[in-house]
C-alpha positions as CSV (number, residue, x, y, z in Angstrom):
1,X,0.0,0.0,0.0
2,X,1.5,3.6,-1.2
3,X,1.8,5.8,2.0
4,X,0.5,9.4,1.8
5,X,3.5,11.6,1.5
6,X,2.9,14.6,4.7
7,X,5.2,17.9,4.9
8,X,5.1,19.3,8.3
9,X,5.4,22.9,8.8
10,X,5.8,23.9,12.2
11,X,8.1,20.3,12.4
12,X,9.8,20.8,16.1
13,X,7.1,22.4,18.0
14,X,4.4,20.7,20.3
15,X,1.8,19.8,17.7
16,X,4.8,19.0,15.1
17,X,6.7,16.4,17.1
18,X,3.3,14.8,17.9
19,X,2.2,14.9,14.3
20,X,5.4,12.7,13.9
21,X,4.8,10.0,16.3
22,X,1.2,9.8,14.6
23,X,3.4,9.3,11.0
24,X,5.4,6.8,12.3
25,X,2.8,4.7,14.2
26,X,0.9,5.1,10.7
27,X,1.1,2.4,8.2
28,X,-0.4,4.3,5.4
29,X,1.8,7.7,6.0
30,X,5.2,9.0,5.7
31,X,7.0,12.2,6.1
32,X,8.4,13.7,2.8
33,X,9.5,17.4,4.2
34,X,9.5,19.3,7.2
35,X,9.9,23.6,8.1
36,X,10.9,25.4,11.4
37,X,11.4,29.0,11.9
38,X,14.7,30.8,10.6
39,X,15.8,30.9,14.3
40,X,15.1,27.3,14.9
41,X,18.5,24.9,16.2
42,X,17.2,22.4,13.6
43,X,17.3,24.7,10.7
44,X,19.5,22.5,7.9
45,X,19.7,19.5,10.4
46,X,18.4,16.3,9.5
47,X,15.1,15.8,11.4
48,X,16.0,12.4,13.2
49,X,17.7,14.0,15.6
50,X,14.1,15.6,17.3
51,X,11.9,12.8,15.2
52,X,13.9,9.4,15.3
53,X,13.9,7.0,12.1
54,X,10.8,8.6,10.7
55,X,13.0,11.8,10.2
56,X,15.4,9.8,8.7
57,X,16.7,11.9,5.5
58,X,14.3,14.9,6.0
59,X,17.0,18.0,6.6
60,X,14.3,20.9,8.3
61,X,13.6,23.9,6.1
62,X,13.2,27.7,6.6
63,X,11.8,27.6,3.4
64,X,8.1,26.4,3.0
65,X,8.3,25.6,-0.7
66,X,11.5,23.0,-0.5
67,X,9.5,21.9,2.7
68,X,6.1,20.7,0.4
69,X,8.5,19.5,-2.7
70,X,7.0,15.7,-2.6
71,X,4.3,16.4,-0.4
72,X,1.0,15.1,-1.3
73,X,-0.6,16.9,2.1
74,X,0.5,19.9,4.3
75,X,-0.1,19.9,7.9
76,X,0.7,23.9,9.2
77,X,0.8,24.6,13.3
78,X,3.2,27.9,12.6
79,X,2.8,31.5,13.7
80,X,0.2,33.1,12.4
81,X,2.3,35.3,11.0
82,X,4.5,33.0,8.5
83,X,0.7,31.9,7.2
84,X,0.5,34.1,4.6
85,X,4.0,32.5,3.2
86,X,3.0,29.0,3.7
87,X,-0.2,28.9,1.7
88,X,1.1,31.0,-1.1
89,X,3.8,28.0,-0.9
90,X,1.1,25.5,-1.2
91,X,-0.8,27.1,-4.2
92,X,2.6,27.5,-6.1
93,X,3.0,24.1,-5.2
94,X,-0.9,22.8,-5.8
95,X,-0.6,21.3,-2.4
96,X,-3.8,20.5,-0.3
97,X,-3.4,22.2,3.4
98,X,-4.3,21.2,7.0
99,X,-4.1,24.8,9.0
100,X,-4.0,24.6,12.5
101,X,-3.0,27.8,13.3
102,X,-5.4,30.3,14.9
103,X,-4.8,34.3,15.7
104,X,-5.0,35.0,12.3
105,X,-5.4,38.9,11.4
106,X,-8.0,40.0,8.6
107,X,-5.1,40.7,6.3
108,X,-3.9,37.0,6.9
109,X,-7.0,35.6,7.0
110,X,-8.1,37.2,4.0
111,X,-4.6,35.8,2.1
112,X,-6.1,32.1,3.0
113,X,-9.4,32.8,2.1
114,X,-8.1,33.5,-1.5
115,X,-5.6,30.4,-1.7
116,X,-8.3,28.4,-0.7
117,X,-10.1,29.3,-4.5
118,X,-7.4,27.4,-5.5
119,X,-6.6,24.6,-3.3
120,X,-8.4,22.5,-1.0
121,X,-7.7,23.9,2.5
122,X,-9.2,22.6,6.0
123,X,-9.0,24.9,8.5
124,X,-10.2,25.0,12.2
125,X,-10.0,26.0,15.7
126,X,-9.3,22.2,17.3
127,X,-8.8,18.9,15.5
128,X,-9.8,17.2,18.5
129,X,-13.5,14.4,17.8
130,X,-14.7,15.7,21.1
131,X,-14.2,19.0,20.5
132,X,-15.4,19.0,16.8
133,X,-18.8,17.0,19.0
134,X,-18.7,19.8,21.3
135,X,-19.1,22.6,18.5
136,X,-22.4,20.2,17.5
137,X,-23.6,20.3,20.6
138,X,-23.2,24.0,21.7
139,X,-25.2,24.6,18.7
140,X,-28.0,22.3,19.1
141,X,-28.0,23.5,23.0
142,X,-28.6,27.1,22.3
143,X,-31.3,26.5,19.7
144,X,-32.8,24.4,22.4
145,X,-33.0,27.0,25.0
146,X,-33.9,30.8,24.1
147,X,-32.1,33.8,26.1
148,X,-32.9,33.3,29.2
149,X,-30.4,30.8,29.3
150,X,-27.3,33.1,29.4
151,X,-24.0,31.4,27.7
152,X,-20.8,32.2,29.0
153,X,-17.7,30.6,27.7
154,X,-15.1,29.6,29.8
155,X,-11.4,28.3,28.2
156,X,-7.8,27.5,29.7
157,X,-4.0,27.0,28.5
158,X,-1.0,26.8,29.2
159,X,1.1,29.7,29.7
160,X,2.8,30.1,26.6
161,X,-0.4,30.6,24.4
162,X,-0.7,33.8,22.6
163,X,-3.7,34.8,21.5
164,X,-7.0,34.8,23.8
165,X,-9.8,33.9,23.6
166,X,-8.4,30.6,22.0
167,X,-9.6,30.1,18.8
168,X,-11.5,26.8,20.1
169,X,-13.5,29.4,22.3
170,X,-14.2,31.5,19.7
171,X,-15.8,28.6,17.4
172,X,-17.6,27.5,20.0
173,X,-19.2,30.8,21.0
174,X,-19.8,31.2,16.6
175,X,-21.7,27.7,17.3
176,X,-23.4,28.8,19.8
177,X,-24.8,32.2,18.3
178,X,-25.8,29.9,15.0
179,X,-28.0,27.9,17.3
180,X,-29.6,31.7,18.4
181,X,-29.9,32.6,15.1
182,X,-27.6,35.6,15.8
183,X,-23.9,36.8,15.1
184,X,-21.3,36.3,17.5
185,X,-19.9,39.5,16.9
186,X,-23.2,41.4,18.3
187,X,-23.7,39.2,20.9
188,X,-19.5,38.4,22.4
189,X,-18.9,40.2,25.6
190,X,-14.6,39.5,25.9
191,X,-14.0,42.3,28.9
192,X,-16.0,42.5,32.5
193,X,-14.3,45.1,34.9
194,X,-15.6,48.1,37.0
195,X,-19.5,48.6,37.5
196,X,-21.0,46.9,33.9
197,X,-24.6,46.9,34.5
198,X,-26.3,44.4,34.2
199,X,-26.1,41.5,32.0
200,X,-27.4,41.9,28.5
201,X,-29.8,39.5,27.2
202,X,-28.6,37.4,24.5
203,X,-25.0,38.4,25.6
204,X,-22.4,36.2,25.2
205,X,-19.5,36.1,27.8
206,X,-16.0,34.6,27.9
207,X,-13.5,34.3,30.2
208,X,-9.9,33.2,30.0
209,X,-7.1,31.3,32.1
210,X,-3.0,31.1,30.8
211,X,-1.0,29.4,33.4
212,X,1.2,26.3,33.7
213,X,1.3,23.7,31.2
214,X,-2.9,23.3,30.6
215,X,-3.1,21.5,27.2
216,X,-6.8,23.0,26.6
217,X,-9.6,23.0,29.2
218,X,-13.7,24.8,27.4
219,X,-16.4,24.6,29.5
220,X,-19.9,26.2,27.5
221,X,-22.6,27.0,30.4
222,X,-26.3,28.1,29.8
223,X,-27.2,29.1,33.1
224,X,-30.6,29.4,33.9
225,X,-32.7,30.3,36.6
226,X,-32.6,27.4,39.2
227,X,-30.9,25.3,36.6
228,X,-27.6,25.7,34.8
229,X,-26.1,23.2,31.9
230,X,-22.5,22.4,31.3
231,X,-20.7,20.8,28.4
232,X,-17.2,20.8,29.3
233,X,-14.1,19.6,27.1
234,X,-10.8,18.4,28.9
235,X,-7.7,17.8,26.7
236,X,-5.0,15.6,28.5
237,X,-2.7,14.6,25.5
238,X,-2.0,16.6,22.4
239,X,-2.0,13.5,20.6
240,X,-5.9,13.9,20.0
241,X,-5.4,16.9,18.0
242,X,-2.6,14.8,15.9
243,X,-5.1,12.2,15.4
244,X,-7.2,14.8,13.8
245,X,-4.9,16.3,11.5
246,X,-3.6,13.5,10.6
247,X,-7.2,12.1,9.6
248,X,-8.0,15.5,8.1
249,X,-4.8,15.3,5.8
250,X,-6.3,11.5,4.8
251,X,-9.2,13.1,3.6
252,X,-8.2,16.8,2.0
253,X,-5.6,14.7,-0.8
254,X,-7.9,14.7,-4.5
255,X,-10.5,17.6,-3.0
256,X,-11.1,20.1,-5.4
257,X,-10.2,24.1,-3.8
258,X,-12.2,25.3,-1.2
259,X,-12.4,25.5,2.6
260,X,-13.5,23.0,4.4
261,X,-13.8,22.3,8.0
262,X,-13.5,19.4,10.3
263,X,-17.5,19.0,10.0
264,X,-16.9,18.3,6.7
265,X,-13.8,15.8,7.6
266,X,-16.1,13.9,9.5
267,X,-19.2,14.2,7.4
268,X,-21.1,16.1,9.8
């Protein structure tokens, strides 16, 4: 059985190095390129020395293009920053592309927006099955229960993580306005400090924790009077999101351009 050739761009950071023990417990995938930030230690290295024998004869990139030469799939958990370089890589190189990455600007977002009219690009918040369940049932919740059930959305990670709300909050609170039949951006409520009033109705809260080494904790309540309902992810291994990508790469090779999301991975 031919193996599914996967460039990883992002190759020696959290996500990359377990996208690589995903490849190499795999039977039907293999690594053919890999890219790290200019400043990375393993910039022109051979990638067995972070990876093992699945790196074996892939020397890490700074450049995205030599990174996707041979790569039937791209799997990208970068900075949102080096997006914009990335999928122009992958259009020049008619490349199909996981993105991972979340924090995107409009200018960035409208860059992918554009390659994805001529590639086949999934893109989302969390590659996680439970999580990609949550954003079902967030939505099915809130069309369930009118306003006065008020949703507030609750998310935690680790220190390091630099944009907030995560982008797993953010989908889930776009879910949960769908179900409403409203827009996310009239109804989010990000800051609480000093005297607010009173809640709006319809509002939508969210609050935020960074500390320690918290993979990724989102809790959605609808708290009512008497009553309140919780749906509450936990992450405890990064290797679910892996998983994910990895099953999401599967599926993108031989679509035709367009953005697609992990409800459409999983036929949802």
């Amino acid at each position: 059985m031919s193996r599914i050739s996967i460039a990883i761009l992002g190759i020696s950071g959290r996500m990359g190095r377990m996208l690589l023990t995903g490849i190499e417990s795999s039977t039907d995938l293999g690594l053919s390129g890999g890219m790290d930030s200019p400043d990375s230690p393993w910039v022109n290295k051979e990638a067995s020395g972070f990876a093992g024998s699945v790196g074996a004869g892939i020397v890490v990139t700074a450049d995205p293009a030599a990174a996707l030469r041979s790569a039937q799939a791209a799997i990208a958990f970068a900075l949102p920053q080096v997006t914009p370089a990335i999928v122009e890589a992958c259009v020049k190189a008619h490349c199909p592309l996981v993105l991972g990455t979340t924090g995107h600007t409009l200018e960035q977002r409208g860059v992918i927006d554009h390659a994805a009219k001529q590639i086949p690009i999934v893109m989302t918040s969390n590659f996680s099955l439970g999580v990609n369940l949550l954003f079902k049932l967030a939505e099915q919740t809130a069309r369930a229960l009118d306003a006065d059930y008020d949703i507030e959305i609750y998310e935690a990670h680790h220190r390091n993580k630099k944009d907030a709300p995560s982008g797993t909050a953010l989908s889930l609170g776009e879910a949960a306005a769908k179900g409403r039949g409203a827009s996310l951006k009239d109804k989010a409520v990000y800051e609480r400090y000093g005297d607010t009033g009173a809640r709006q109705r319809g509002s939508i809260g969210f609050s935020v924790v960074r500390g320690g080494d918290i993979i990724g904790d989102h809790t959605v309540t609808f708290a009512g009077i008497g009553e309140r309902i919780e749906l509450t992810h936990r992450a405890t291994d990064r290797m679910a999101f892996a998983q994910g990508a990895l099953h999401a790469a599967r599926w993108v090779v031989g679509k035709p351009a367009g953005m697609y999301s992990m409800q459409d991975v999983l036929g949802n």
